[in-house]
C-alpha positions in Angstrom: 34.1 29.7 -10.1 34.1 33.1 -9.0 32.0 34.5 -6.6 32.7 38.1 -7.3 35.2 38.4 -4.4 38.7 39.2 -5.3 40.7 36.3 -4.9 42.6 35.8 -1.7 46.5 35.8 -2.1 47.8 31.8 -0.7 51.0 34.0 0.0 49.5 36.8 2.1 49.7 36.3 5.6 49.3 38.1 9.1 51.8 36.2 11.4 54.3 33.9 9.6 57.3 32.4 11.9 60.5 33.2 11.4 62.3 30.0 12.4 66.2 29.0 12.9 67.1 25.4 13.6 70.6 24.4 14.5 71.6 21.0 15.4 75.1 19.0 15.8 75.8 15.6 15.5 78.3 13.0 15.7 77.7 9.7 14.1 79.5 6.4 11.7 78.5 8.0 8.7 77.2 10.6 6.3 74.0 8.2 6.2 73.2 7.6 9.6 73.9 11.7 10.3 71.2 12.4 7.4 68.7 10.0 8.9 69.4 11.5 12.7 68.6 15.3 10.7 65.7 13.9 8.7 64.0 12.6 12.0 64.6 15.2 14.3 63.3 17.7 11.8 60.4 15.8 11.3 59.4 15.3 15.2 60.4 19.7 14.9 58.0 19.8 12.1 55.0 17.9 14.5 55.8 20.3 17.3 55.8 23.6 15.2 52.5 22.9 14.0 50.9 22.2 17.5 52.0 25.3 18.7 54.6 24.5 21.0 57.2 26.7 20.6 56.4 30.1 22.0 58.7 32.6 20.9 62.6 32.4 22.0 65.1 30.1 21.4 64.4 26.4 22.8 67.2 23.5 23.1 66.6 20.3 21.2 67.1 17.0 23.3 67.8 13.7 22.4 65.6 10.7 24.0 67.8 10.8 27.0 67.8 14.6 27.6 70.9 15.7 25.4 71.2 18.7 24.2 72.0 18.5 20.8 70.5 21.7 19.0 68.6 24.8 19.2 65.4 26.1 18.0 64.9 29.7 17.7 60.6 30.6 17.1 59.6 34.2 16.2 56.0 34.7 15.6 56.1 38.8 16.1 57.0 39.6 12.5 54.2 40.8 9.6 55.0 40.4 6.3 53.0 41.5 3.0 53.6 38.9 -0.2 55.9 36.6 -0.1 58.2 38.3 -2.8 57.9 41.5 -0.6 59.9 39.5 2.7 63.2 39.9 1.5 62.4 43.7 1.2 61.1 43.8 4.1 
């Protein structure tokens, strides 16, 4: 259906985030490390999309109040289409 407007590019966008997680852990095994990852970028995931990272790096805590990781949030960068970002 096309209401005579030109389509909207999905890739186009105004203010993406540029974001860099880094995290380290020890653990038993390859398996439990994975599932530590998996979780913790999940619960990341959650935050990122409520807005709760202004921009800056951020430490990552465990349920105690670890540090175990870093997340760095930049929202100042503009980018065109997507395929144009790594001319950018």
């Amino acid at each position: 259906m096309n209401s005579g407007q030109p389509r909207r590019n999905p890739w186009k966008t105004a203010r993406p985030t540029a974001c860099d997680i880094e995290l380290e852990f020890a653990g038993p095994t390859p398996a439990v490390l994975n599932k530590w990852a998996a979780d913790t970028l999940r619960r990341l995931a959650g935050l990122i999309e409520q807005g709760m990272f202004v921009d800056g790096h951020h430490d990552v805590l465990d349920n105690v109040g670890k540090k175990f990781g870093t997340i760095y949030v930049d929202n100042s960068e503009v980018l065109g289409d997507i395929g144009e970002a790594g001319n950018a």
